[in-house]
C-alpha positions as a Markdown table, in Angstrom:
| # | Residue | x | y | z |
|---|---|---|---|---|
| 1 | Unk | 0.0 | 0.0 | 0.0 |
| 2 | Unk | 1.0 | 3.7 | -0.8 |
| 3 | Unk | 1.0 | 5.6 | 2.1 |
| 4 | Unk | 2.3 | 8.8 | 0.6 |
| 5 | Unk | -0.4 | 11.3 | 0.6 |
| 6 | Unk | -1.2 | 10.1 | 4.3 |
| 7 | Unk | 2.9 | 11.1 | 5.1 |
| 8 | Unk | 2.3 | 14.5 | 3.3 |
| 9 | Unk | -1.0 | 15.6 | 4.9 |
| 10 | Unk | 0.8 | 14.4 | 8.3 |
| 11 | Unk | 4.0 | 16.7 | 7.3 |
| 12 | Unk | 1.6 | 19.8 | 5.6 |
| 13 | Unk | 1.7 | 22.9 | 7.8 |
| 14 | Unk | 0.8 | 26.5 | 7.2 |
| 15 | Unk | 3.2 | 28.4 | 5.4 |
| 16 | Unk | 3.6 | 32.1 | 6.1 |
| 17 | Unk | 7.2 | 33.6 | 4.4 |
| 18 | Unk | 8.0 | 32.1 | 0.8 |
| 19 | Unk | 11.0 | 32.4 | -1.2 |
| 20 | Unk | 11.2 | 35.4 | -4.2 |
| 21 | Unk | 10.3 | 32.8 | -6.7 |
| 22 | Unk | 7.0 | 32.6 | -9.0 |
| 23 | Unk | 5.0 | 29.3 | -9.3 |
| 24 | Unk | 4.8 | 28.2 | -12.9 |
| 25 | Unk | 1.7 | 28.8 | -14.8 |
| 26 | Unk | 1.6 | 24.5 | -15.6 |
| 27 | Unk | 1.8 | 24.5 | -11.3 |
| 28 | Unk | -1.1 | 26.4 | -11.1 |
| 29 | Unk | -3.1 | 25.0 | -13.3 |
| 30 | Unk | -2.3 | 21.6 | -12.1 |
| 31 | Unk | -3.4 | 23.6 | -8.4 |
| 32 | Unk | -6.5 | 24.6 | -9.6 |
| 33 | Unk | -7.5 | 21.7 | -11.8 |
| 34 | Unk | -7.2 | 19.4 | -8.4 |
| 35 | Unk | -9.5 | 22.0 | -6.8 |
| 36 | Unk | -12.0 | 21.0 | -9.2 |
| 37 | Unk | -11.7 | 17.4 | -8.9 |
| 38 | Unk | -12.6 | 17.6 | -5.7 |
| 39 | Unk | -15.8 | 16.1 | -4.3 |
| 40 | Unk | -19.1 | 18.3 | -4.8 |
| 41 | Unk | -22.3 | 18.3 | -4.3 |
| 42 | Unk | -24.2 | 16.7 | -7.5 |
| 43 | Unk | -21.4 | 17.6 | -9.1 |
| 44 | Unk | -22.6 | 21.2 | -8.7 |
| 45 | Unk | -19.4 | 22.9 | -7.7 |
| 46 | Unk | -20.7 | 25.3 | -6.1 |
| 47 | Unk | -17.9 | 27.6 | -6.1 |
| 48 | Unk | -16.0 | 30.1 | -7.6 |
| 49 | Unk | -12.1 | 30.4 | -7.7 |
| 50 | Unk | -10.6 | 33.9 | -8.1 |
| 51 | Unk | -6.9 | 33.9 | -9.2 |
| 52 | Unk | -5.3 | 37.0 | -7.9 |
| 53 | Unk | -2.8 | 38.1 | -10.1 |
| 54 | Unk | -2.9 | 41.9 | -9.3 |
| 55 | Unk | -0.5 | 43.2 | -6.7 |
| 56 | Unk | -2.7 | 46.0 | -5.8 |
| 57 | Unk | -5.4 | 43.8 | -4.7 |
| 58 | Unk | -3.3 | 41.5 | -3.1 |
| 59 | Unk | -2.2 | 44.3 | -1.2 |
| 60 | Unk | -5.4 | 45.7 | -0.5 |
| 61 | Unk | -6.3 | 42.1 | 0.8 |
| 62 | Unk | -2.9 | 42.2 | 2.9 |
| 63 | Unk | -4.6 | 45.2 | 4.9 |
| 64 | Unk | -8.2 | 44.2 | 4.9 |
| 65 | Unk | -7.4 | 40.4 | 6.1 |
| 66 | Unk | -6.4 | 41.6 | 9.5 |
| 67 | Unk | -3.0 | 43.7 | 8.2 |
| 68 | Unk | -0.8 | 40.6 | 7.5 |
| 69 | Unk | 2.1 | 41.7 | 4.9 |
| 70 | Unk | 2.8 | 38.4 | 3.9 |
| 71 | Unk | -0.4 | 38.1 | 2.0 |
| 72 | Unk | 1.2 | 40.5 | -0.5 |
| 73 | Unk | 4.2 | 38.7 | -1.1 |
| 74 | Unk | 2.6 | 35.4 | -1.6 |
| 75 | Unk | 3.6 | 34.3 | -5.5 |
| 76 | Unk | 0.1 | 33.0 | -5.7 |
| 77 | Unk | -3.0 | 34.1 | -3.9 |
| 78 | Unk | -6.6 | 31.9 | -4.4 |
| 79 | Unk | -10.1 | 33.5 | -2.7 |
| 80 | Unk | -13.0 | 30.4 | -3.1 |
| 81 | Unk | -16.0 | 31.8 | -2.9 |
| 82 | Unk | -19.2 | 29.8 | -2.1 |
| 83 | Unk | -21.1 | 30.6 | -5.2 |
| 84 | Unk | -25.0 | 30.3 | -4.9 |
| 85 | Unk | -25.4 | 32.8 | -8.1 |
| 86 | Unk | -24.3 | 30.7 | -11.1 |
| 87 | Unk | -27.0 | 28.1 | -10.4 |
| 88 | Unk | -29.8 | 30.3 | -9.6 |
| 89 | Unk | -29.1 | 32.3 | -13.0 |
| 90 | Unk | -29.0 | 29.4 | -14.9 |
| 91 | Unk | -32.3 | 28.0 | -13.6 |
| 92 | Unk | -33.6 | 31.4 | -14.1 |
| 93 | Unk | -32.3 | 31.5 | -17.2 |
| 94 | Unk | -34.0 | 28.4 | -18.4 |
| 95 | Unk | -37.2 | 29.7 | -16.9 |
| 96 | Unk | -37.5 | 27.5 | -13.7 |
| 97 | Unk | -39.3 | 29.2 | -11.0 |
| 98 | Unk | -36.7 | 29.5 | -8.9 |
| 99 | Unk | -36.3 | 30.3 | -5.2 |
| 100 | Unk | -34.1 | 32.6 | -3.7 |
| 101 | Unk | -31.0 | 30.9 | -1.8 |
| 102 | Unk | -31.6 | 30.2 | 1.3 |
| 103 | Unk | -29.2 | 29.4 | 4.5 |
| 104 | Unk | -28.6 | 25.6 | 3.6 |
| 105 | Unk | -27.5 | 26.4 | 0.2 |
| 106 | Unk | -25.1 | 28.6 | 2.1 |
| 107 | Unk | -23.9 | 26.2 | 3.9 |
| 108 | Unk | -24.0 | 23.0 | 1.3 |
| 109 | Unk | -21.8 | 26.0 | -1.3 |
| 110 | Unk | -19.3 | 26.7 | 2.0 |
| 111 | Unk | -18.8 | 22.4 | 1.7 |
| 112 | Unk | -18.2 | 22.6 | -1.3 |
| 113 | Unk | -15.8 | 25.6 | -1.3 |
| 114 | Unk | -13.8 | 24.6 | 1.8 |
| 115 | Unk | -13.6 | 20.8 | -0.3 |
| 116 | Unk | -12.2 | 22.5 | -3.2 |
| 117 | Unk | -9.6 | 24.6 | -1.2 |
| 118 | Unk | -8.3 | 21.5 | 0.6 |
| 119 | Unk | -7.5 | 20.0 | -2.5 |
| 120 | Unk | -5.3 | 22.8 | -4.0 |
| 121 | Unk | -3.5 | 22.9 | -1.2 |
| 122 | Unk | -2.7 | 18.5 | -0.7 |
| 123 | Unk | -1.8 | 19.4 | -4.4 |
| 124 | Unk | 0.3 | 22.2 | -3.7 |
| 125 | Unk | 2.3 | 20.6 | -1.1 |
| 126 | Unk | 2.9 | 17.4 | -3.3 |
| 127 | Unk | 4.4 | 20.0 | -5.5 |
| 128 | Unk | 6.8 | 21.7 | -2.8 |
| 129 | Unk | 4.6 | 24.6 | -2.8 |
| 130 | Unk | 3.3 | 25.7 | 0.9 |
| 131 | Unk | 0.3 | 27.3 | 1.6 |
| 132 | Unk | -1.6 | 29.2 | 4.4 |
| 133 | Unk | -5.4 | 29.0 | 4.8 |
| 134 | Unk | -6.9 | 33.2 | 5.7 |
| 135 | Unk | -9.7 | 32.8 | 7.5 |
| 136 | Unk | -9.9 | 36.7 | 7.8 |
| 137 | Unk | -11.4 | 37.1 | 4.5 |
| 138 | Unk | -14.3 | 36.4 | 5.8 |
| 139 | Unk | -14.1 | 39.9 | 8.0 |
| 140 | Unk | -15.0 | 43.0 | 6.5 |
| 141 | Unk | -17.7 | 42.2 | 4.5 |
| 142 | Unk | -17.9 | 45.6 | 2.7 |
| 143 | Unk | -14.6 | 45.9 | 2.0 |
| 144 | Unk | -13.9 | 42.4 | 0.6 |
| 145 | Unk | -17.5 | 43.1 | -1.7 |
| 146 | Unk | -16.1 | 46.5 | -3.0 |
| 147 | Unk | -12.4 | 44.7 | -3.8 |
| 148 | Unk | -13.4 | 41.8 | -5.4 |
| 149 | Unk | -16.8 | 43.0 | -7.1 |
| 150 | Unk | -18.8 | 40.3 | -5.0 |
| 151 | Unk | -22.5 | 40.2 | -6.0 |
| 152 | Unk | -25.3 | 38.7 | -4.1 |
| 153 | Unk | -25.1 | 35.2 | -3.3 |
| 154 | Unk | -21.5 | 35.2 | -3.6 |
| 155 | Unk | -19.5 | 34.5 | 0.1 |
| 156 | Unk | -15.8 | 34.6 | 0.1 |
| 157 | Unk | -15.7 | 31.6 | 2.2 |
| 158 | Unk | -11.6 | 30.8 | 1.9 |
| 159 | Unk | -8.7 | 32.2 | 1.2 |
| 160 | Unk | -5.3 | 30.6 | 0.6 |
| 161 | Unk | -1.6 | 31.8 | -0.3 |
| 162 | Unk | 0.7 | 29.8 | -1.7 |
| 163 | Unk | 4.6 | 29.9 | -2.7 |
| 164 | Unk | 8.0 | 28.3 | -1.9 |
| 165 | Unk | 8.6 | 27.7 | 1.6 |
| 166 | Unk | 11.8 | 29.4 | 2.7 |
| 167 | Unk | 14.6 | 27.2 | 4.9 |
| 168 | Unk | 13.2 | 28.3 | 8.1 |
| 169 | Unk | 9.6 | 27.6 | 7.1 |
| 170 | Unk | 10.8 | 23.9 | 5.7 |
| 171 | Unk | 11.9 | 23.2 | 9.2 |
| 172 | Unk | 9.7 | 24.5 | 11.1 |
| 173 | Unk | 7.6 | 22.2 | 13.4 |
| 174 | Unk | 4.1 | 21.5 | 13.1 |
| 175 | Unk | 2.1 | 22.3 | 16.1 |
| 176 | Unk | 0.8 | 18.8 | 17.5 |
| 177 | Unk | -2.9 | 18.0 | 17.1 |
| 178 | Unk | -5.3 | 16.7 | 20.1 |
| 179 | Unk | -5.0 | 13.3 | 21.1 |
| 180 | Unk | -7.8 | 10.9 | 18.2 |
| 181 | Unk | -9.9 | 10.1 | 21.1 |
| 182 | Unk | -10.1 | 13.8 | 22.0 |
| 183 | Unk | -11.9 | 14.2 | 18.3 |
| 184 | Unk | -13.2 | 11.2 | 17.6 |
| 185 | Unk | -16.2 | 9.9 | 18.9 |
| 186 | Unk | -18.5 | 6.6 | 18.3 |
| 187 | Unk | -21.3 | 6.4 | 16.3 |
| 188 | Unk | -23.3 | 9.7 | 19.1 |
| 189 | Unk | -21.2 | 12.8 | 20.3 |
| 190 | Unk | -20.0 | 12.8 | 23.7 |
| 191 | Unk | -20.0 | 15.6 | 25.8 |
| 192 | Unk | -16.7 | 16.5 | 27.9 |
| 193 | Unk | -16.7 | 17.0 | 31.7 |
| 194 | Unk | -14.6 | 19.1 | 33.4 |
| 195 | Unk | -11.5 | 16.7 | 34.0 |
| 196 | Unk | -11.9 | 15.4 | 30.0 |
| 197 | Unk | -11.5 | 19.3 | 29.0 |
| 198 | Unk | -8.4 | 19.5 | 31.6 |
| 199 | Unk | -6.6 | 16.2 | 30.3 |
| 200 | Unk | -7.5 | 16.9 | 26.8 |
| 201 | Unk | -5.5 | 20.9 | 27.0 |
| 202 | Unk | -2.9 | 19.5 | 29.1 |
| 203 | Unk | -0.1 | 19.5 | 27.3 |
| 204 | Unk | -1.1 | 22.5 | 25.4 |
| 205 | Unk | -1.1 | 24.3 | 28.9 |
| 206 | Unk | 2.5 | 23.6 | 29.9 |
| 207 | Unk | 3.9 | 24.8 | 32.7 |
| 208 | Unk | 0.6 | 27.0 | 33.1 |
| 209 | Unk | -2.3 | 26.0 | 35.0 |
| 210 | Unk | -5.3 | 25.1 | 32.6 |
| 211 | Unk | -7.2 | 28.9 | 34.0 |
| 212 | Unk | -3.9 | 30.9 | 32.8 |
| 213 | Unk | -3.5 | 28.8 | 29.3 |
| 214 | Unk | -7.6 | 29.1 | 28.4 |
| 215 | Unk | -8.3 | 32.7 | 29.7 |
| 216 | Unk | -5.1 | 33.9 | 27.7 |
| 217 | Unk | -6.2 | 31.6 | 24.5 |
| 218 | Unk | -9.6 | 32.9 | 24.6 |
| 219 | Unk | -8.6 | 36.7 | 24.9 |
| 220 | Unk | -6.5 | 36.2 | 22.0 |
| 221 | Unk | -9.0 | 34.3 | 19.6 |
| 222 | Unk | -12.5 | 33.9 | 21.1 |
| 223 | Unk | -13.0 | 37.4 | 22.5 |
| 224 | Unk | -10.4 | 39.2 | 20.0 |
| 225 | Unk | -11.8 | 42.5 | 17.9 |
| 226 | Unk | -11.2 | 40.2 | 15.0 |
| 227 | Unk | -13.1 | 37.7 | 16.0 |
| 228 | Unk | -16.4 | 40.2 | 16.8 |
| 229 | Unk | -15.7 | 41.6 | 13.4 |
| 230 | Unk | -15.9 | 38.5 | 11.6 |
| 231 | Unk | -19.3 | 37.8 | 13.5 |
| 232 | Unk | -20.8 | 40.9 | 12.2 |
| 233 | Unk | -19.2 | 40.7 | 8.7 |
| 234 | Unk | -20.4 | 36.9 | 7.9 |
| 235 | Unk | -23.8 | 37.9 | 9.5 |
| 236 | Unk | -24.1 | 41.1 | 6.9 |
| 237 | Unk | -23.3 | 38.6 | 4.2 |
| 238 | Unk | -26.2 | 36.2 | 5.3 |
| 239 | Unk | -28.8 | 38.5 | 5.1 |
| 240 | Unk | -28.9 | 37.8 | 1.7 |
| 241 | Unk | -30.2 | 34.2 | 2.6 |
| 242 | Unk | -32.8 | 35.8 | 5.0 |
| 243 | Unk | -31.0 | 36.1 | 8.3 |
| 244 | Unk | -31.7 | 39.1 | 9.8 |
């Protein structure tokens, strides 16, 4: 058996500083044709890829994706946008009586998109090339609408960068993941107690008690400015679907 692409999702980590080097256009499109391939709803693919080859909009992205430089330098920046509008014009198109798009198709398109993403980058990193998943374009909803001409029914759902991984990002460690049976549960979920929580962060805590770790973690992430923002910016992109 072929265990290789189980040894390279093991070894794939973010990549956040690439080497002054472009990615070839046959890379790309190798990049962007496993996107496609990946698995979809009724073969809908209900998504749609925007190649950013402009440097002034990959800088404008830099600043509004939470101010993070390297988004500018990346050789090749990807935005997959959950795409409910192709379909609904085409059924309109062919005179269907249509509905408007409602929260589930939201969510089946965001599947689809994240899907799609994940492929590019397994087929990136088969390739050398690193990558970095930017959850922040999901932030300022305006902004990202007016930069990349976003209609209705169009979410940026993921953004990725790609390039070269420098020396130091090569050997940089991968943060560990949770223990399986932290994540993995049989056949019903099962709700952690108190001690389960405190075994399961343990050795992400250290030499800090399990209050100090989780209060600082949550400050940082779960009760950052960013993270509000991003509240308020994906809920003014889902009044579209009706929630209000």
């Amino acid at each position: 058996m072929n265990y290789d692409v189980i040894r390279q999702l093991a070894e794939r980590r973010s990549v956040r500083a690439f080497e002054e080097r472009p990615i070839r256009d046959e890379d790309k499109k190798w990049i962007l044709q496993a996107a496609m391939d990946a698995p979809t709803a009724g073969n809908q693919q209900l998504y749609t890829i925007l190649d950013i080859t402009d440097q002034t909009i990959k800088e404008q992205l830099a600043v509004s994706c939470d101010h993070q430089p390297f988004i500018a330098k990346a050789p090749m920046v990807l935005v997959f946008c959950a795409d409910c509008l192709k379909w609904l014009a085409a059924y309109r198109e062919a005179g269907c009586t249509a509905r408007d798009p409602g929260v589930g198709d939201l969510m089946l398109a965001v599947t689809d998109t994240a899907i799609a993403a994940q492929n590019a980058v397994t087929a990136a990193w088969s390739m050398g090339i690193g990558s970095c998943y930017i959850g922040d374009i999901m932030e300022q909803c305006e902004t990202q609408r007016r930069i990349l001409n976003l209609p209705e029914y169009v979410f940026p759902a993921v953004m990725v960068v790609f390039g070269y991984p420098t020396q130091q990002q090569r050997e940089r460690m991968k943060p560990k993941r949770f223990a399986m049976e932290d994540i993995v549960c049989e056949n019903a979920y099962q709700v952690k107690d108190g001690p389960a929580l405190r075994r399961m962060f343990e050795e992400r805590c250290g030499e800090q008690s399990y209050e100090e770790w989780m209060t600082k973690f949550c400050n940082r992430k779960y009760n950052s400015d960013f993270s509000r923002e991003m509240t308020r910016s994906v809920e003014e992109f889902m009044k579209e679907y009706g929630l209000h």
